[in-house]
PDB file of N, CA, C and O in Angstrom:
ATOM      1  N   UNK A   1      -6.685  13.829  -5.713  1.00  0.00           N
ATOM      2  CA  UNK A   1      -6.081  12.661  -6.312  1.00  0.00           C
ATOM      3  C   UNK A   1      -7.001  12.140  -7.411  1.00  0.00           C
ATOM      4  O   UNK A   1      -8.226  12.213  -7.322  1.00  0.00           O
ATOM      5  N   UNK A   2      -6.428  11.668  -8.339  1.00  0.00           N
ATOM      6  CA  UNK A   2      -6.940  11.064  -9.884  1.00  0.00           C
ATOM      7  C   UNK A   2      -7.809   9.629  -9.419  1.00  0.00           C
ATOM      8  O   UNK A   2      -7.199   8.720  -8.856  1.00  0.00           O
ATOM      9  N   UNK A   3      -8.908   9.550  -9.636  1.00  0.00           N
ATOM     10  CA  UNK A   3      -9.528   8.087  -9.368  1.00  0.00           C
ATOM     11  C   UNK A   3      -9.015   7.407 -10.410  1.00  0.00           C
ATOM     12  O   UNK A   3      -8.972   7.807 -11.573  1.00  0.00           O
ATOM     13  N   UNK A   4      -8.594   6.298  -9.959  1.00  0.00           N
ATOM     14  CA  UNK A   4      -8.318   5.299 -10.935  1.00  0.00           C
ATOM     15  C   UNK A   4      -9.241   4.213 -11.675  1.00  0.00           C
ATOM     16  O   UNK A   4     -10.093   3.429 -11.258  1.00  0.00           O
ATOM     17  N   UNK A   5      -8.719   4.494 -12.943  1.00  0.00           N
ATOM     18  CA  UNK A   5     -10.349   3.518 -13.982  1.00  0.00           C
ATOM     19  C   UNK A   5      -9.240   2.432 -14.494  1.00  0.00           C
ATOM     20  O   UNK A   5      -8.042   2.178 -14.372  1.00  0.00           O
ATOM     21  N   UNK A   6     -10.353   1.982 -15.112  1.00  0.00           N
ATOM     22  CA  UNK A   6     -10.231   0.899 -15.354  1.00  0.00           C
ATOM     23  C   UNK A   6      -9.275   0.612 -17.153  1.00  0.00           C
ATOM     24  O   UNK A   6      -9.502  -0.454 -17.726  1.00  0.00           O
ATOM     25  N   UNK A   7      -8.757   1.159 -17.508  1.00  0.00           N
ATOM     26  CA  UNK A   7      -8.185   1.934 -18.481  1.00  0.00           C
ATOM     27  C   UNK A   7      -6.932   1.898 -17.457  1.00  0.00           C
ATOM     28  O   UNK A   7      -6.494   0.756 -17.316  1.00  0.00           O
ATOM     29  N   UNK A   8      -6.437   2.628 -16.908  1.00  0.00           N
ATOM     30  CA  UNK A   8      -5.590   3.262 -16.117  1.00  0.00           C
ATOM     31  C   UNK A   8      -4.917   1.741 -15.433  1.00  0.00           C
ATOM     32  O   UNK A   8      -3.705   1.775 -15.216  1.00  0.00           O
ATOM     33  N   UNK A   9      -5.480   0.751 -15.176  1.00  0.00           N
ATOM     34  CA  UNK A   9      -4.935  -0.681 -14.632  1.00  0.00           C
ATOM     35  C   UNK A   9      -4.437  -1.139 -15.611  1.00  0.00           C
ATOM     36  O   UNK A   9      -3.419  -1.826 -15.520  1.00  0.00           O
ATOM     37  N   UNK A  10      -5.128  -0.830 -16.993  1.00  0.00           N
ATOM     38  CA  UNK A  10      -4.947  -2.108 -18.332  1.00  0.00           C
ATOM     39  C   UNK A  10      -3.473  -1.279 -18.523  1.00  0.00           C
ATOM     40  O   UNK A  10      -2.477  -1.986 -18.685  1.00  0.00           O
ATOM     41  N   UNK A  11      -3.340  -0.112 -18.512  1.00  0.00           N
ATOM     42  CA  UNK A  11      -2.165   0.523 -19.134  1.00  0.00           C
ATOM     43  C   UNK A  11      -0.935   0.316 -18.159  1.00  0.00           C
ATOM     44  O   UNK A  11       0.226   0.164 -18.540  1.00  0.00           O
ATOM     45  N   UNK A  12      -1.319   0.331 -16.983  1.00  0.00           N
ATOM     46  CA  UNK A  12      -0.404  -0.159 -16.121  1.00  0.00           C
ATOM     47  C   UNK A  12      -0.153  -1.598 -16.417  1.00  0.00           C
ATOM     48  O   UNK A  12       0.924  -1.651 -17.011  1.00  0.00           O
ATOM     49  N   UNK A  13      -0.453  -2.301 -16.330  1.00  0.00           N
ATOM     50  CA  UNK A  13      -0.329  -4.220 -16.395  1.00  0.00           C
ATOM     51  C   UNK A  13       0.673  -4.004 -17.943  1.00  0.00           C
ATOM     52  O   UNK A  13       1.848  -4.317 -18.140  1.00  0.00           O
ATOM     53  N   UNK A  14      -0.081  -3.514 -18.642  1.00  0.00           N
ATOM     54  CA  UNK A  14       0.839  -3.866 -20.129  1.00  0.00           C
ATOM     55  C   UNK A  14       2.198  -2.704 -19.488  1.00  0.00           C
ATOM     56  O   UNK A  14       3.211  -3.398 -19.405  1.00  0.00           O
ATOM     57  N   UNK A  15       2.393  -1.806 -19.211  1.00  0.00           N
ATOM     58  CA  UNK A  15       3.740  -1.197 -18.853  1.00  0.00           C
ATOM     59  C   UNK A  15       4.299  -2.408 -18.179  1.00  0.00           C
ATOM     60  O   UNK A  15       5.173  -2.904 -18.891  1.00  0.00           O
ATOM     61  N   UNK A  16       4.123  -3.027 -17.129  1.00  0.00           N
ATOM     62  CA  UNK A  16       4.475  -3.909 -16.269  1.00  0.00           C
ATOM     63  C   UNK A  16       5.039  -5.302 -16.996  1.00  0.00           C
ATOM     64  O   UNK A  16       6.005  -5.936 -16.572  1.00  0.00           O
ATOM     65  N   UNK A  17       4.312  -5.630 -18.082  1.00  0.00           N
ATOM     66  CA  UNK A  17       4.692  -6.877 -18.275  1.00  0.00           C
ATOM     67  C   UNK A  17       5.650  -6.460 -19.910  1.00  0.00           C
ATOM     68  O   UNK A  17       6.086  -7.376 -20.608  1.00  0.00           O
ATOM     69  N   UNK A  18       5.770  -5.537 -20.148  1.00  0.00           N
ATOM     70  CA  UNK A  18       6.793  -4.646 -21.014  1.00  0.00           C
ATOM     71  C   UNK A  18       8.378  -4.845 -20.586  1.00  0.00           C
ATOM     72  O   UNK A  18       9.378  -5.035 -21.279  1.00  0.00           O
ATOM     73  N   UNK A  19       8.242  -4.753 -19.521  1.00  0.00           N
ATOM     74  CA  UNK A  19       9.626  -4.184 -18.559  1.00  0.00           C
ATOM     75  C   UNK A  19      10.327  -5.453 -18.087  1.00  0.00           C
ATOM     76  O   UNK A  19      11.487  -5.467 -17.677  1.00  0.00           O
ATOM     77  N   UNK A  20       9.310  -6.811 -18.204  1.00  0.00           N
ATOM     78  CA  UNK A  20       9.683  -7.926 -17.910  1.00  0.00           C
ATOM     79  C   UNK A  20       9.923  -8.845 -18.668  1.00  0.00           C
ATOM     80  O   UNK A  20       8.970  -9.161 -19.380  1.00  0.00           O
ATOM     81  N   UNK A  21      11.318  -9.705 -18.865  1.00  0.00           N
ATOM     82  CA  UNK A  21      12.246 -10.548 -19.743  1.00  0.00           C
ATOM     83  C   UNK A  21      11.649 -11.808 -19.669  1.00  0.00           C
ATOM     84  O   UNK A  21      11.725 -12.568 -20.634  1.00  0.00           O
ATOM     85  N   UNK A  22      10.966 -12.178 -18.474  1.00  0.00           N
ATOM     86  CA  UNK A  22      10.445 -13.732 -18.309  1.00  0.00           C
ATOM     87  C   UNK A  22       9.531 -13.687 -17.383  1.00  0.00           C
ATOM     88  O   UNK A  22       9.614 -12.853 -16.481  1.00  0.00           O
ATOM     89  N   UNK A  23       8.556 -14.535 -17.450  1.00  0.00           N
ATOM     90  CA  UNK A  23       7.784 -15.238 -16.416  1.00  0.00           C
ATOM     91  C   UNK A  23       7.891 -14.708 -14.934  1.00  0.00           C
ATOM     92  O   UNK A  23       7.090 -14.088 -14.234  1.00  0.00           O
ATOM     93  N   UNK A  24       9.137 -15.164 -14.715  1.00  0.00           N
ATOM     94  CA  UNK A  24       9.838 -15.246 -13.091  1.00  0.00           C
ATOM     95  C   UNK A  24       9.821 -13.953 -12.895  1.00  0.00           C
ATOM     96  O   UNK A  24       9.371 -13.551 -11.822  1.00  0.00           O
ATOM     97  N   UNK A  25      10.354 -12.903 -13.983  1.00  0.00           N
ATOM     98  CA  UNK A  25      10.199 -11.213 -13.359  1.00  0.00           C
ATOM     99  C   UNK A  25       8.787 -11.342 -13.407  1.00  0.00           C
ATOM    100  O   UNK A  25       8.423 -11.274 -12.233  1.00  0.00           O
ATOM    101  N   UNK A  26       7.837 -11.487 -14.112  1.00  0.00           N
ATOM    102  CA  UNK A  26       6.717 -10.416 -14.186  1.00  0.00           C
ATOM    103  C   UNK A  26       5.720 -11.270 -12.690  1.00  0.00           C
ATOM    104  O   UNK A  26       4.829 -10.761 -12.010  1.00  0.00           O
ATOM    105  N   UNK A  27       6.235 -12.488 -12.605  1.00  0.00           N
ATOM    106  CA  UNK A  27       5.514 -13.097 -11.212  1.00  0.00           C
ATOM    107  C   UNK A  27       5.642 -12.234  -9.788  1.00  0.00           C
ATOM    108  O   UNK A  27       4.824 -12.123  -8.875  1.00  0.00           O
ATOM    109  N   UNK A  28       7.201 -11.571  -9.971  1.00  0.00           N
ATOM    110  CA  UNK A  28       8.063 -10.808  -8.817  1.00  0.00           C
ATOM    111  C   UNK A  28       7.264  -9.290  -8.930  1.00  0.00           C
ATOM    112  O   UNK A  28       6.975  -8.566  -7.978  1.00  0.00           O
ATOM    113  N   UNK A  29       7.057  -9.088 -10.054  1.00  0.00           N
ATOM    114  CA  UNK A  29       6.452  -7.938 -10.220  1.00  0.00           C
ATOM    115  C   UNK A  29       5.053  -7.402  -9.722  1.00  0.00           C
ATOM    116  O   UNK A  29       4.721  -6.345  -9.183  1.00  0.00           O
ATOM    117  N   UNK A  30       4.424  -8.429 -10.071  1.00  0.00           N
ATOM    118  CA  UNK A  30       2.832  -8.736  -9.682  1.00  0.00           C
ATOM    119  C   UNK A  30       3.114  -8.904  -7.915  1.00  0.00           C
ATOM    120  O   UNK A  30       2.766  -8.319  -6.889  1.00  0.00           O
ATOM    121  N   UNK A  31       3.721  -9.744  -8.191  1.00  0.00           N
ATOM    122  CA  UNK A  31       3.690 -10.080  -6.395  1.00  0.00           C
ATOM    123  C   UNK A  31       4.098  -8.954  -5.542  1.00  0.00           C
ATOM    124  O   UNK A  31       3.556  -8.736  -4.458  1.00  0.00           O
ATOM    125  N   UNK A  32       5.040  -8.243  -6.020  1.00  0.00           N
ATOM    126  CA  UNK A  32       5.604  -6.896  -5.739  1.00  0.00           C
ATOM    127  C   UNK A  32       4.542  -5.643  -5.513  1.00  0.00           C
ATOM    128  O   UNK A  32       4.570  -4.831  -4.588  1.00  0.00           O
ATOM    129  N   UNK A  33       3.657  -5.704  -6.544  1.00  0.00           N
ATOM    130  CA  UNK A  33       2.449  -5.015  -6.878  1.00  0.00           C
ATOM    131  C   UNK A  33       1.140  -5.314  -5.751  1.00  0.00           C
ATOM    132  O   UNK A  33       0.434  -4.374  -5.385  1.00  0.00           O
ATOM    133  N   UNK A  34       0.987  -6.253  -5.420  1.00  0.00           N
ATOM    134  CA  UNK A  34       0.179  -6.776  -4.579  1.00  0.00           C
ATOM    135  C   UNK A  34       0.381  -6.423  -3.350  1.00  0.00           C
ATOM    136  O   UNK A  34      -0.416  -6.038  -2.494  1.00  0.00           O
ATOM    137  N   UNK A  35       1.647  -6.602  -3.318  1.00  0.00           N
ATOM    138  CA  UNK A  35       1.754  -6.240  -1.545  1.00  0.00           C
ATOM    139  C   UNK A  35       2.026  -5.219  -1.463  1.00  0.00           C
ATOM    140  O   UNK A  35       2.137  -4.958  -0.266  1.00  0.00           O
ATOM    141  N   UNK A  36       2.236  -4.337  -2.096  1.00  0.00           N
ATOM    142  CA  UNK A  36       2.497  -2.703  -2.089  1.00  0.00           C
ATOM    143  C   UNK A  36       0.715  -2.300  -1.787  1.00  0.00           C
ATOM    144  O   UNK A  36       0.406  -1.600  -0.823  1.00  0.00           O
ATOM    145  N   UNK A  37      -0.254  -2.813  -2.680  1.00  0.00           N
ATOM    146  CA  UNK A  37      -1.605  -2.402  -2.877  1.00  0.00           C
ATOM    147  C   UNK A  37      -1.821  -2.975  -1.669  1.00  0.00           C
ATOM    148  O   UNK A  37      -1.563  -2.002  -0.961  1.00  0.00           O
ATOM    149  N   UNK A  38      -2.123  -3.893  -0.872  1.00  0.00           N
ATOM    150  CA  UNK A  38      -2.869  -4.573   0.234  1.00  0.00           C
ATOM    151  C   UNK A  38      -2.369  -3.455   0.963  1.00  0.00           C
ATOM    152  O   UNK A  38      -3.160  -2.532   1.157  1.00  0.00           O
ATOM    153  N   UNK A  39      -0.605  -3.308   1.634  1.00  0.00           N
ATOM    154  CA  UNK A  39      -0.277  -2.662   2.225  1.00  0.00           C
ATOM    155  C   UNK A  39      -0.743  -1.249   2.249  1.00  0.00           C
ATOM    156  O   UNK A  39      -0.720  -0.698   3.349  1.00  0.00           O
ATOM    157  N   UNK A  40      -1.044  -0.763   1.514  1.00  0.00           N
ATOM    158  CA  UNK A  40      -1.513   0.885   1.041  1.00  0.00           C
ATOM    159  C   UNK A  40      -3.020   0.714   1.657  1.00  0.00           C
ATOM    160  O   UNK A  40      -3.513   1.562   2.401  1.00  0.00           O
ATOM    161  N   UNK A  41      -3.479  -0.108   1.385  1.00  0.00           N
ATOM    162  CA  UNK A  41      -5.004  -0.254   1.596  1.00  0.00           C
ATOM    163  C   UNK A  41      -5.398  -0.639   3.313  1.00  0.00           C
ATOM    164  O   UNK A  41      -6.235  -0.053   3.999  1.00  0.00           O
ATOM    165  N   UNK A  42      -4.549  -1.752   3.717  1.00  0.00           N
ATOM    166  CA  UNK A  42      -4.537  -1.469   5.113  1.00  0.00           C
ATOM    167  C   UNK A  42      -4.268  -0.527   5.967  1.00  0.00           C
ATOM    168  O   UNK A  42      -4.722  -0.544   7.112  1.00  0.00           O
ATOM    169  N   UNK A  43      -3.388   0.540   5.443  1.00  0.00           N
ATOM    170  CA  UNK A  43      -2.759   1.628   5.655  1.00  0.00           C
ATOM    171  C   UNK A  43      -3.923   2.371   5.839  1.00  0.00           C
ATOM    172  O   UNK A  43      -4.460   2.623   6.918  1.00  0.00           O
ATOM    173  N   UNK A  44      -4.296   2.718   4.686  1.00  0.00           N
ATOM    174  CA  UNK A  44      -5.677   3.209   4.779  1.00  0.00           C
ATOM    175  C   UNK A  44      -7.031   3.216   5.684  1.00  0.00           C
ATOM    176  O   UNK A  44      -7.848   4.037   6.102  1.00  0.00           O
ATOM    177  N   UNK A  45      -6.763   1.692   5.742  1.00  0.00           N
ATOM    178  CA  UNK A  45      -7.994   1.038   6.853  1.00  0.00           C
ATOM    179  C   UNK A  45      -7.734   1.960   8.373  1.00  0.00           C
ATOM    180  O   UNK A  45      -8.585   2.304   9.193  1.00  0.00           O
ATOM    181  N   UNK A  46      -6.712   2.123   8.383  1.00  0.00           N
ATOM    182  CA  UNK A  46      -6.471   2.226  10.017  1.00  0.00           C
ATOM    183  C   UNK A  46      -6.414   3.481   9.802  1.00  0.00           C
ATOM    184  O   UNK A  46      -7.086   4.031  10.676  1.00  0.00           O
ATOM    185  N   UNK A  47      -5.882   4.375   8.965  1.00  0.00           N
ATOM    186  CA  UNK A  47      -5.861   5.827   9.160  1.00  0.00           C
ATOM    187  C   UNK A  47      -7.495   6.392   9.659  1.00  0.00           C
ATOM    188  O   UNK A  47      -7.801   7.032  10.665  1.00  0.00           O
ATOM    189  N   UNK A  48      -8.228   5.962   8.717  1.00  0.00           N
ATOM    190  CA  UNK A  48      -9.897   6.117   8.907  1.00  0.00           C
ATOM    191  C   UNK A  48     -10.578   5.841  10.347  1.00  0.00           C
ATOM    192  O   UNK A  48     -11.383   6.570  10.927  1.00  0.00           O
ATOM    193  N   UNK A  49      -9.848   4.125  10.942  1.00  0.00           N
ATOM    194  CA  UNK A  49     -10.089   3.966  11.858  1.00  0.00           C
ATOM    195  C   UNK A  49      -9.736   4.642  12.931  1.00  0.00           C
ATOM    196  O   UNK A  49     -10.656   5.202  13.528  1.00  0.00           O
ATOM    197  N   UNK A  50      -8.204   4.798  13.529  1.00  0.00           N
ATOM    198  CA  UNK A  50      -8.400   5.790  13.953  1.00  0.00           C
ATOM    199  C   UNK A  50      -8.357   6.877  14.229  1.00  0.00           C
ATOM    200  O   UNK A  50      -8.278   7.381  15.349  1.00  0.00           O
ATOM    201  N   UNK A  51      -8.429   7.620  12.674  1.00  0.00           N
ATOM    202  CA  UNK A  51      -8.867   9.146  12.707  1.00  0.00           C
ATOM    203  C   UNK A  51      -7.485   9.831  12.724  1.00  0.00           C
ATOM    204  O   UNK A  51      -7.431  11.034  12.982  1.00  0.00           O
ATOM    205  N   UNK A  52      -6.383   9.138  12.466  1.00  0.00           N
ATOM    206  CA  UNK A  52      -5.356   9.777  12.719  1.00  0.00           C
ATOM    207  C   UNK A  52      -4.340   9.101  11.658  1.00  0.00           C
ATOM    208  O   UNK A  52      -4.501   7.883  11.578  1.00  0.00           O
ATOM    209  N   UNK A  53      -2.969   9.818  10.530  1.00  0.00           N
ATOM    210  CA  UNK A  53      -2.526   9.236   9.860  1.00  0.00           C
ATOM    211  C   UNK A  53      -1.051   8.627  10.765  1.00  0.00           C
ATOM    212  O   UNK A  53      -0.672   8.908  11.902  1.00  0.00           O
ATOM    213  N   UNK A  54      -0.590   7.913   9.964  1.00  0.00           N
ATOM    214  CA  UNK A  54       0.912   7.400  11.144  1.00  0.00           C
ATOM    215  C   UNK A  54       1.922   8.767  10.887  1.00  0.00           C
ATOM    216  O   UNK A  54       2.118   9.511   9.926  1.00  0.00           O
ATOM    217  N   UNK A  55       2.386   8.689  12.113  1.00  0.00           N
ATOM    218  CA  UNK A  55       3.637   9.468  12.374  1.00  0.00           C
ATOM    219  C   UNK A  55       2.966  10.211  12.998  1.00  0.00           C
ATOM    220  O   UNK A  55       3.786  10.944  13.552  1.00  0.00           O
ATOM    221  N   UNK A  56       1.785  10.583  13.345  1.00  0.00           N
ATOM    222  CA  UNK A  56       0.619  11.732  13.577  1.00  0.00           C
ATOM    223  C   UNK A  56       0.137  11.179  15.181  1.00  0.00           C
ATOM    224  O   UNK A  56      -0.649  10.239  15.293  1.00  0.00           O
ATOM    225  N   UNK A  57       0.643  11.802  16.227  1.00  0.00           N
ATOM    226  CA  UNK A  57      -0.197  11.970  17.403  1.00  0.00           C
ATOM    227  C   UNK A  57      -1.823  11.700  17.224  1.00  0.00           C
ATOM    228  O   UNK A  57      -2.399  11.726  16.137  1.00  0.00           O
ATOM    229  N   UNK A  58      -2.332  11.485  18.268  1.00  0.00           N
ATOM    230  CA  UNK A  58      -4.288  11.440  18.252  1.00  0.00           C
ATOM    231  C   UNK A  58      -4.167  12.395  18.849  1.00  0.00           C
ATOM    232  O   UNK A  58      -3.169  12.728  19.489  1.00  0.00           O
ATOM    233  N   UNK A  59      -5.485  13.161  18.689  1.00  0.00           N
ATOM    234  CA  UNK A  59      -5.722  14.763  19.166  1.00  0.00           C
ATOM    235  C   UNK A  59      -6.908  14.253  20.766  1.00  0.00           C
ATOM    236  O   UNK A  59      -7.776  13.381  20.768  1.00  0.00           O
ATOM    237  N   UNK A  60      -6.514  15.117  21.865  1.00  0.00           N
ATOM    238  CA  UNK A  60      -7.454  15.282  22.958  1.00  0.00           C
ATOM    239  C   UNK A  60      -6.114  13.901  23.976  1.00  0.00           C
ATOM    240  O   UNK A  60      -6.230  13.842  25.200  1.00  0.00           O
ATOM    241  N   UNK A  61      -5.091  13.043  23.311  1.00  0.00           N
ATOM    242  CA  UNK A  61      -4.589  12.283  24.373  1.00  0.00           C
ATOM    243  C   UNK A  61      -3.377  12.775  24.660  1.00  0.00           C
ATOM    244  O   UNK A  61      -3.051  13.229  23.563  1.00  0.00           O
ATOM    245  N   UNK A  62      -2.481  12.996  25.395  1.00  0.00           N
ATOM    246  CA  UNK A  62      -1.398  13.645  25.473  1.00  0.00           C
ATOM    247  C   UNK A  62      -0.417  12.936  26.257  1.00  0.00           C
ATOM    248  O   UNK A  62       0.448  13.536  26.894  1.00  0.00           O
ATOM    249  N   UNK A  63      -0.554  11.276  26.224  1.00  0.00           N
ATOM    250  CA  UNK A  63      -0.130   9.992  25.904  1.00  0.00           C
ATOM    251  C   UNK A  63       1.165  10.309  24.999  1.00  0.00           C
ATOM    252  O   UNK A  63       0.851  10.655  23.861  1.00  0.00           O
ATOM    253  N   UNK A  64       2.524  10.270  25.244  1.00  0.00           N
ATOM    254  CA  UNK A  64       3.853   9.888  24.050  1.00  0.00           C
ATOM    255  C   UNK A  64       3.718   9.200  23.049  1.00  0.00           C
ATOM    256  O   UNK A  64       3.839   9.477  21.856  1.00  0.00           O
ATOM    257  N   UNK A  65       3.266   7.585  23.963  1.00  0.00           N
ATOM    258  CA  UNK A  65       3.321   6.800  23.319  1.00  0.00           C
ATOM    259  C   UNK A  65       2.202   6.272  22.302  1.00  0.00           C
ATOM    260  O   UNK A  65       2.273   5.198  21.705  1.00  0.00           O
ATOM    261  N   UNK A  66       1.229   7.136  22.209  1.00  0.00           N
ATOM    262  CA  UNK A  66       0.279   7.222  21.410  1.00  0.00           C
ATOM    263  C   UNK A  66       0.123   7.401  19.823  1.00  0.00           C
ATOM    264  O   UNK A  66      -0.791   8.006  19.261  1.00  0.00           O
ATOM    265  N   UNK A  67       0.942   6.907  19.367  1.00  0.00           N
ATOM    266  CA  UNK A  67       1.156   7.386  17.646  1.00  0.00           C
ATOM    267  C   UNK A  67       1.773   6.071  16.859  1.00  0.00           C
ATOM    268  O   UNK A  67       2.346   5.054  17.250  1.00  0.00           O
ATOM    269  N   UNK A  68       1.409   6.542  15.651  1.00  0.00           N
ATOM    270  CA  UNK A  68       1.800   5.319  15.030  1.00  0.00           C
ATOM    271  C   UNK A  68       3.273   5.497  14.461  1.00  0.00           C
ATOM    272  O   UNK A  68       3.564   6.519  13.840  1.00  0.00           O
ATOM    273  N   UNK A  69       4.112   4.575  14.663  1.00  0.00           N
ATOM    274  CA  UNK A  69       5.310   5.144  13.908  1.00  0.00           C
ATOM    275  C   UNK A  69       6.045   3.989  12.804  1.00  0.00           C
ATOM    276  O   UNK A  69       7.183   3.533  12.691  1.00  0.00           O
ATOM    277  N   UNK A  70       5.082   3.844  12.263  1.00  0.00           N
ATOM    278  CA  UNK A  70       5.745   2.814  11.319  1.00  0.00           C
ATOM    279  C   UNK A  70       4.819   1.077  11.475  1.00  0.00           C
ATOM    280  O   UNK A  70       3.865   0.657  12.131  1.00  0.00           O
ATOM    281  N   UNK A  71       5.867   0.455  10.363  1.00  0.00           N
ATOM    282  CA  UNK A  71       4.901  -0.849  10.421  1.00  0.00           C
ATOM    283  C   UNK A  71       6.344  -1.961  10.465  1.00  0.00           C
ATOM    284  O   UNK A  71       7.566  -1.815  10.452  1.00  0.00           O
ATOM    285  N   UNK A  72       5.699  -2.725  10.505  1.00  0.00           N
ATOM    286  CA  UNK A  72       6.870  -4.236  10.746  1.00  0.00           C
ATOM    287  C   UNK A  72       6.651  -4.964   9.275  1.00  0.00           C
ATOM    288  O   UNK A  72       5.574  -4.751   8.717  1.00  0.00           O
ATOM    289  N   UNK A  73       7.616  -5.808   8.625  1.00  0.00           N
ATOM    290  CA  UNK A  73       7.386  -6.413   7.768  1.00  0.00           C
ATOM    291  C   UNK A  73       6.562  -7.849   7.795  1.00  0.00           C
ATOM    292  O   UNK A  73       6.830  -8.621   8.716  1.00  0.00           O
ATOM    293  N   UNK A  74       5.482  -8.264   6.732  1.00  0.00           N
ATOM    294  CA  UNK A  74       4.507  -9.327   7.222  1.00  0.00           C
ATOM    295  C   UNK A  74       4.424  -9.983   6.010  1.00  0.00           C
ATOM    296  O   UNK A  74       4.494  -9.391   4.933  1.00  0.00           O
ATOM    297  N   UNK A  75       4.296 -11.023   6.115  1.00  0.00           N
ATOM    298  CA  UNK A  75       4.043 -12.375   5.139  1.00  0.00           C
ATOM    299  C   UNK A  75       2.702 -12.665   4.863  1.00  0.00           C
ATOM    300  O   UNK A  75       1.986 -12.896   5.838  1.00  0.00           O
ATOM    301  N   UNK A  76       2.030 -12.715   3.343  1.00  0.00           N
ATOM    302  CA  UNK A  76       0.663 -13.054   3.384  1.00  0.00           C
ATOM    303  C   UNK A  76       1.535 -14.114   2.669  1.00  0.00           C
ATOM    304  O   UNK A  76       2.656 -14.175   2.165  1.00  0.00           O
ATOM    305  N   UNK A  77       0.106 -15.195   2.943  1.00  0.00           N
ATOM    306  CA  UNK A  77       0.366 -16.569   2.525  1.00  0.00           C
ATOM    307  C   UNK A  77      -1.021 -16.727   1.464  1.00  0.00           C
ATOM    308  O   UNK A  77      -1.219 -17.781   0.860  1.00  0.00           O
TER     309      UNK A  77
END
């Protein structure tokens, strides 16, 4: 995967605020953007933690109910 620089955000933000007619979209957009990134990143957190990606059994437990299968929708404030 491509590391992302800092170049690569600026070009994104100006695509982003391109595509948007007013204020109110590009707020929806950003906000849209944000919780996609937190979400990806927590995602992340836990895959590392524990050692296993979702949808993916843990290896050595042979537990069913042991896997991740998805997430619930959540409100940051």
């Amino acid at each position: 995967m491509k590391k992302a620089t800092l170049v690569d955000a600026n070009e994104l933000i100006k695509k982003l605020a391109d595509n948007c007619d007013n204020k109110i979209e590009l707020k929806a957009a950003i906000k849209g953007l944000k919780t996609r990134f937190i979400n990806t990143c927590l995602d992340s957190e836990l895959d590392h933690h524990l050692a296993y990606e979702k949808h993916s059994r843990s290896e050595g437990i042979v537990s069913e109910k042991n896997y991740r299968n998805g997430h619930t929708a959540k409100r940051l404030y």
